[in-house]
Every structure is written in structure tokens, then in C-alpha cells.
C-alpha positions as CSV (number, residue, x, y, z in Angstrom):
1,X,6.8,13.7,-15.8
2,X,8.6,14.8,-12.7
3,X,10.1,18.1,-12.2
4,X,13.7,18.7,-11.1
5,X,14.3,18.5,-7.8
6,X,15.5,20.5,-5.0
7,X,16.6,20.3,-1.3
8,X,15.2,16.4,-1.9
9,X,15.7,13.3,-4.6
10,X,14.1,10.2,-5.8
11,X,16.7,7.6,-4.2
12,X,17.2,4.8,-6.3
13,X,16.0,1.3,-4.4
14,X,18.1,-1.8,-3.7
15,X,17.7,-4.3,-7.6
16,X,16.4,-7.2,-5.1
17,X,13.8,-4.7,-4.3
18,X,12.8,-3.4,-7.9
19,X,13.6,-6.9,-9.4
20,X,10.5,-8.1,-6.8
21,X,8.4,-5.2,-7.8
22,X,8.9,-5.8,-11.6
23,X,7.6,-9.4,-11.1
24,X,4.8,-7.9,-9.2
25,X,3.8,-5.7,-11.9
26,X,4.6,-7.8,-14.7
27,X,2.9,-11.1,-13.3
28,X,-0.1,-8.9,-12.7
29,X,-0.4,-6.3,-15.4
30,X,-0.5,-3.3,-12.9
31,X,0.8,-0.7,-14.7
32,X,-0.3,0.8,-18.4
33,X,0.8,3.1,-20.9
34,X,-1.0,5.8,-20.0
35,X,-2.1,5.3,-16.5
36,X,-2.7,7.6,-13.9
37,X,-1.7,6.6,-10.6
38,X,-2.5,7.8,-7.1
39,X,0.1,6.3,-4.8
40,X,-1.8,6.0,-1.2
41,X,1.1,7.6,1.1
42,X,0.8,7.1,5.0
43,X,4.6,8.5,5.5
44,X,5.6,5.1,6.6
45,X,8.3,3.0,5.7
46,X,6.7,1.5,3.3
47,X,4.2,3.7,1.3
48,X,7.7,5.9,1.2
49,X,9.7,3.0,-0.2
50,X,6.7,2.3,-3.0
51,X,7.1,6.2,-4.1
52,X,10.9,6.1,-4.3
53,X,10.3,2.8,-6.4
54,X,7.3,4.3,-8.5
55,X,9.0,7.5,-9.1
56,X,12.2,5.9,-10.5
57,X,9.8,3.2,-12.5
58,X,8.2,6.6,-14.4
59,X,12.1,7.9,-14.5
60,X,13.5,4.7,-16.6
61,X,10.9,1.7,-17.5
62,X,9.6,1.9,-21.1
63,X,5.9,2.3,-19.6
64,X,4.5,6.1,-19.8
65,X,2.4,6.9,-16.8
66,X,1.9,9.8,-14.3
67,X,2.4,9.7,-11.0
68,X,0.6,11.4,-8.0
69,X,0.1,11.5,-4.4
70,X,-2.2,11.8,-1.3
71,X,-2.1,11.3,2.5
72,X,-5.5,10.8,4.8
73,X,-4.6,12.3,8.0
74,X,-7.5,10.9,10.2
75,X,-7.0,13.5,13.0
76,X,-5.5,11.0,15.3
77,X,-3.7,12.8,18.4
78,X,0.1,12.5,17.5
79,X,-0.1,11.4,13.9
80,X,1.9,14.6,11.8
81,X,1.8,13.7,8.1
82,X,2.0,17.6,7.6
83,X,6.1,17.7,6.9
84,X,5.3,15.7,3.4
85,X,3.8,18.3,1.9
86,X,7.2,20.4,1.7
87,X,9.0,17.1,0.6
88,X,6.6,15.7,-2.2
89,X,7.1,19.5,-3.5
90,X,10.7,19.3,-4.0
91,X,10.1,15.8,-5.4
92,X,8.2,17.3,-7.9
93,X,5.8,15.0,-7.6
94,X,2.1,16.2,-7.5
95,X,0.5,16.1,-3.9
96,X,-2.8,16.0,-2.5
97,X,-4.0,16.2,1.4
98,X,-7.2,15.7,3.1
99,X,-8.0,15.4,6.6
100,X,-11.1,14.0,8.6
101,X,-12.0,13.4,11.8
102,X,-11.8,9.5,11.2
103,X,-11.6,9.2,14.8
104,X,-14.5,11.4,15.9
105,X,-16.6,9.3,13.6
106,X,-15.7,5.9,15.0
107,X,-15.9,7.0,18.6
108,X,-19.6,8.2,17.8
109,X,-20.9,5.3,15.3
110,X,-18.9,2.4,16.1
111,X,-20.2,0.1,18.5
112,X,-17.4,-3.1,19.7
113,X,-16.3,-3.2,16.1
114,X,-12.5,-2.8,15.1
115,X,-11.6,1.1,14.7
116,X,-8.7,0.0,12.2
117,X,-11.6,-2.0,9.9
118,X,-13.5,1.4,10.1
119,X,-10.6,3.9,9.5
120,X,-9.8,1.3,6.7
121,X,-12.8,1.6,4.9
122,X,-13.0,5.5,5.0
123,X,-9.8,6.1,4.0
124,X,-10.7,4.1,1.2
125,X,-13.8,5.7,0.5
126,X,-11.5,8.9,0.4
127,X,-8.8,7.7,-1.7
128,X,-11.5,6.8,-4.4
129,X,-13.2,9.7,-4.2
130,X,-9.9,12.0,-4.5
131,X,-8.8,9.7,-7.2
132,X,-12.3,10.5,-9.4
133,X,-12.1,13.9,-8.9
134,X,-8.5,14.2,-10.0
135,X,-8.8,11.9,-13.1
136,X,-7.0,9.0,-11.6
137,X,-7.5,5.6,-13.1
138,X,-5.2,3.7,-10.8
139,X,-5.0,3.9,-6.7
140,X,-1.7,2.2,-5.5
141,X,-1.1,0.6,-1.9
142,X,1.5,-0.3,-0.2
143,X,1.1,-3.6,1.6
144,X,4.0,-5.7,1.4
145,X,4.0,-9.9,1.7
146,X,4.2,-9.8,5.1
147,X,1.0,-8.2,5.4
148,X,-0.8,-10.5,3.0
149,X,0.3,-13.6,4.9
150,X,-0.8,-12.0,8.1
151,X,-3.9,-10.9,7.0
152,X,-4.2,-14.8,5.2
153,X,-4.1,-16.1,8.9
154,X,-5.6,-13.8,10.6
155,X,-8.7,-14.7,8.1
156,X,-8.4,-18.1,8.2
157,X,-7.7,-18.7,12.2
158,X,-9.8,-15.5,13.4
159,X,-13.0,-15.9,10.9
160,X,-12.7,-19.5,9.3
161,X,-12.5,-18.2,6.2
162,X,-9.7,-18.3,2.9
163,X,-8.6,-15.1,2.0
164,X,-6.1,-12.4,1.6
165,X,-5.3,-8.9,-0.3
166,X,-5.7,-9.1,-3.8
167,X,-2.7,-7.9,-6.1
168,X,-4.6,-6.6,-8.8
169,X,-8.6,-5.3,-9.0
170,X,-11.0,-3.1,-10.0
171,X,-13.0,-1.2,-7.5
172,X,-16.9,-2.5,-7.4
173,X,-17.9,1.0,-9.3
174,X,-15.3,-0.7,-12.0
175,X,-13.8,3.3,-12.4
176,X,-10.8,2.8,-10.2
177,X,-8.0,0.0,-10.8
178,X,-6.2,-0.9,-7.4
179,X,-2.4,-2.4,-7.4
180,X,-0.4,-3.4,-4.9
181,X,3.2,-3.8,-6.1
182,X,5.0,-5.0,-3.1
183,X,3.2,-8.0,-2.7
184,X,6.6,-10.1,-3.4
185,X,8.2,-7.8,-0.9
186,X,9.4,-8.7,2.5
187,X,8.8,-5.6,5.3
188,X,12.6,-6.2,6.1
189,X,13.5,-5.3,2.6
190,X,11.2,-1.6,3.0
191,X,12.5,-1.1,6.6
192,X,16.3,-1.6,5.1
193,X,16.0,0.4,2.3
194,X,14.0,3.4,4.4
195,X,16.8,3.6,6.7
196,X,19.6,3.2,4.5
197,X,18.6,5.7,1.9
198,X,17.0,8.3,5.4
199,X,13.6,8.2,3.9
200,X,11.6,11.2,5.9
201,X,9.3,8.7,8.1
202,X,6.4,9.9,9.9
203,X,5.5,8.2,13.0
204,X,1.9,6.8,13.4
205,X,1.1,7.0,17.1
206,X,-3.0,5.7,16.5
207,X,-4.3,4.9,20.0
208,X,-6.5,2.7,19.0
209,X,-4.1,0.4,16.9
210,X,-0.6,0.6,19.3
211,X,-2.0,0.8,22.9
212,X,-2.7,-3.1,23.6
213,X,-1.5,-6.1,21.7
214,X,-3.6,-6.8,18.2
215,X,-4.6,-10.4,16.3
216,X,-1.9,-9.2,13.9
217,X,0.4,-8.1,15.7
218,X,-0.1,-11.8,17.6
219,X,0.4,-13.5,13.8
220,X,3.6,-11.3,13.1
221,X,5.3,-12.5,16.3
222,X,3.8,-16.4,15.4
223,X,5.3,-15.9,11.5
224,X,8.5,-14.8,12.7
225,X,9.2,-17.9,15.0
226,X,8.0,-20.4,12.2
227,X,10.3,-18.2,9.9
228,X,13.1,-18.6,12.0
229,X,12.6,-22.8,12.2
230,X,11.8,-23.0,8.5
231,X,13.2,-20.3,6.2
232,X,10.7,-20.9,3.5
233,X,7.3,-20.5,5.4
234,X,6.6,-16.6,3.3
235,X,7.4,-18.3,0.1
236,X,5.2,-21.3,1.0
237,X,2.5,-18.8,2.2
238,X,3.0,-17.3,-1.0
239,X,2.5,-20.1,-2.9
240,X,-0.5,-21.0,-0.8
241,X,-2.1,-17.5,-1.2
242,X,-1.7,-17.1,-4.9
243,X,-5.1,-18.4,-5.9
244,X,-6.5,-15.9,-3.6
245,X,-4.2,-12.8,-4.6
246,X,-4.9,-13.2,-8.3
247,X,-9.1,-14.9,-7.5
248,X,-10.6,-11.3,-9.0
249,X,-8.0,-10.6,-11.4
250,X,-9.2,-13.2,-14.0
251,X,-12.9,-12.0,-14.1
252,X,-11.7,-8.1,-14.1
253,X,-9.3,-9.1,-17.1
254,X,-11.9,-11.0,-19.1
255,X,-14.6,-7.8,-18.4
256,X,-12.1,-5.6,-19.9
257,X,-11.4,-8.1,-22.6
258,X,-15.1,-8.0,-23.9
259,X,-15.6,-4.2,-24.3
């Protein structure tokens, strides 16, 4: 449970947001009595705005589950997560930090291949790892609708191929559950609610992802000017995308069904 807090507080989200969430979770089973969950947490807008909404989820829904924490700090010259360790203390919340030279590693293996697939894919590796070694049976992230229908185009234009971030899945060693309950959540709605209730945001300055223009950050700019002629293109998207955001669910449900 969480402790009593100090010089911080859990700030209670916007309804919209938590009524979006709760759909999230409900549609898609995410959250169990008794589940252990590592909440991924960049010190952006919106892995803050997931642990102000998990934290008061464990505060007052009728689910019993524990709640923890970690950053990946990759090393990457101007990236400081080091000020949430004092703040996820007075949340009360339990905290864990690693650090590895993410960037080093790419610089010396990778070879014309994206540096944000790679620094993906260990910090993933990470998370998993910390996650078994702390008895964590669910990993939480943080990506948001937005981010689903980007990554839906970017997929279909970029590499001819269907796909998107799945809500709900288990991990192919099938030890570690991975949620993402913002899906029905637009990044305006995590922006607003960071600024409004001064969430402690910590810049990411990643050289490698901010100094030229990016395929997504393309499809974000394209999304917003469709957006802005038709007002329904994310729920449309969503529509579009739900086969694919729920495609593993069903097999991981029936698995756990059988045992």
C-alpha cells in the first residue's frame, strides 16, 4: 500500500482521463487482485500522468495490487532522471534505478539501424529483467493513442505491413504480463493534466531521437492536419486498429484458461 506522503502527493487525474483508463483496463483485463506492477517511468508527461493514475487506482478501485517503479537512464548526454528518486520517496511509492550505457552500445554495434529501435529493445530487456528479480508479474507502459496510431502508420506506410502496440500480452518467456492503460488516451489529455496538476517532468534531450526530423514525428504532424479536417480520424484509427491491439490477447487468455 502506499505510505503517507511528504513534501509530495498523488494528484488526483481529470474523470475524462480515469473514465478512459477504466475502459482500458476493464476492456482488456489488465489489472488483477493481487498483481504486482512495475510502472516503466521515463519522467515524461506521460509515464508521470500513468503513476498519478495508478497510484490513485490502488488508493480507491476495489482491485488489490502493489505498485512499483523504475527508470532506465541510458546515459544519454542531457537526460537527468536522477531528481525522481527523491520524489517517488516521498510518494511512498517503491523505486528502482538502473543505468547503462545504451548509447555506448549502439554507437559500437549498430550499423545504419534506428538507435531508438535499439534503445527500445534494451530497455526492455532491462525492465524484464528488473521486474523478475523483484517479483513483478506485471510491467506497465505508458504509450498513449496517439502513439498507437502513429506507430499503425508508420507500419503500414514505412514497412507495408498491419500492425500496432498491443494493449494487453504476455512477454514470449510467458513470466511477465505487459499493459498499456492509456491506449484510449489522447497525448493532449497527459500534456493537460501534467501541467495543470505541475507534475515534476524531466526533459529527454536524446541526440539521436530530437536532432533531425523522424518518420514519426512526420506522421504526428500528418495526423494532426487530418485531425483538424475531420475530428474523428483517432477514433476511426481506433476502430481500425482494434483487431491488432487486442490480436495476442485472445491466444494469451485462452493459455491461461487451460492451466
Amino acid at each position: 500500500m502506499l505510505l503517507p506522503t511528504t513534501m509530495f502527493e498523488l494528484r488526483k487525474p481529470p474523470k475524462l482521463l480515469m473514465r478512459r483508463v477504466g475502459r482500458a483496463i476493464n476492456d482488456y483485463s489488465m489489472i488483477k487482485t493481487g498483481d504486482r506492477i512495475l510502472l516503466g517511468l521515463s519522467g515524461g508527461k506521460d509515464s508521470l500522468s500513468l503513476l498519478h493514475i495508478l497510484g490513485h487506482l490502488q488508493r480507491y478501485a476495489p482491485v488489490d495490487f502493489e505498485l512499483g517503479v523504475i527508470t532506465v537512464d541510458p546515459q544519454i548526454t542531457g537526460f537527468d532522471p536522477s531528481p525522481l528518486k527523491d520524489y517517488l520517496s516521498d510518494l511512498g511509492i517503491q523505486y528502482f534505478y538502473t543505468s547503462q550505457d545504451i548509447m555506448g552500445q549502439a554507437q559500437k554495434h549498430l550499423q545504419r539501424k534506428s538507435f531508438c529501435a535499439f534503445c527500445a529493445r534494451m530497455k526492455r530487456g532491462i525492465l524484464y529483467r528488473v521486474a523478475r528479480e523483484e517479483n513483478y508479474n506485471v510491467l506497465a507502459l505508458a504509450q498513449h493513442l496517439d502513439d498507437l496510431a502513429e506507430s499503425f502508420l508508420m507500419s503500414a506506410l514505412y514497412s507495408g505491413r498491419l500492425q500496432t502496440m498491443k494493449a494487453h500480452y504476455t512477454n514470449n518467456q510467458g513470466d511477465v504480463r505487459v499493459i498499456r492503460p492509456l491506449i484510449y488516451v489522447r497525448e493532449r489529455q497527459t500534456a493537460e493534466f501534467a501541467k495543470e496538476a505541475q507534475l515534476p517532468i524531466i526533459q529527454d534531450n536524446c541526440p539521436a531521437c530530437f536532432s533531425a526530423p523522424t518518420q514519426r514525428e512526420h506522421v504526428k504532424a500528418l495526423l494532426a492536419n487530418e485531425e483538424s479536417l475531420h475530428k474523428d480520424v483517432f477514433q476511426n484509427l481506433l476502430h481500425a486498429m482494434r483487431p491488432l491491439i487486442e490480436k495476442q490477447n485472445t491466444s494469451v487468455y485462452k493459455t491461461n484458461k487451460t492451466k
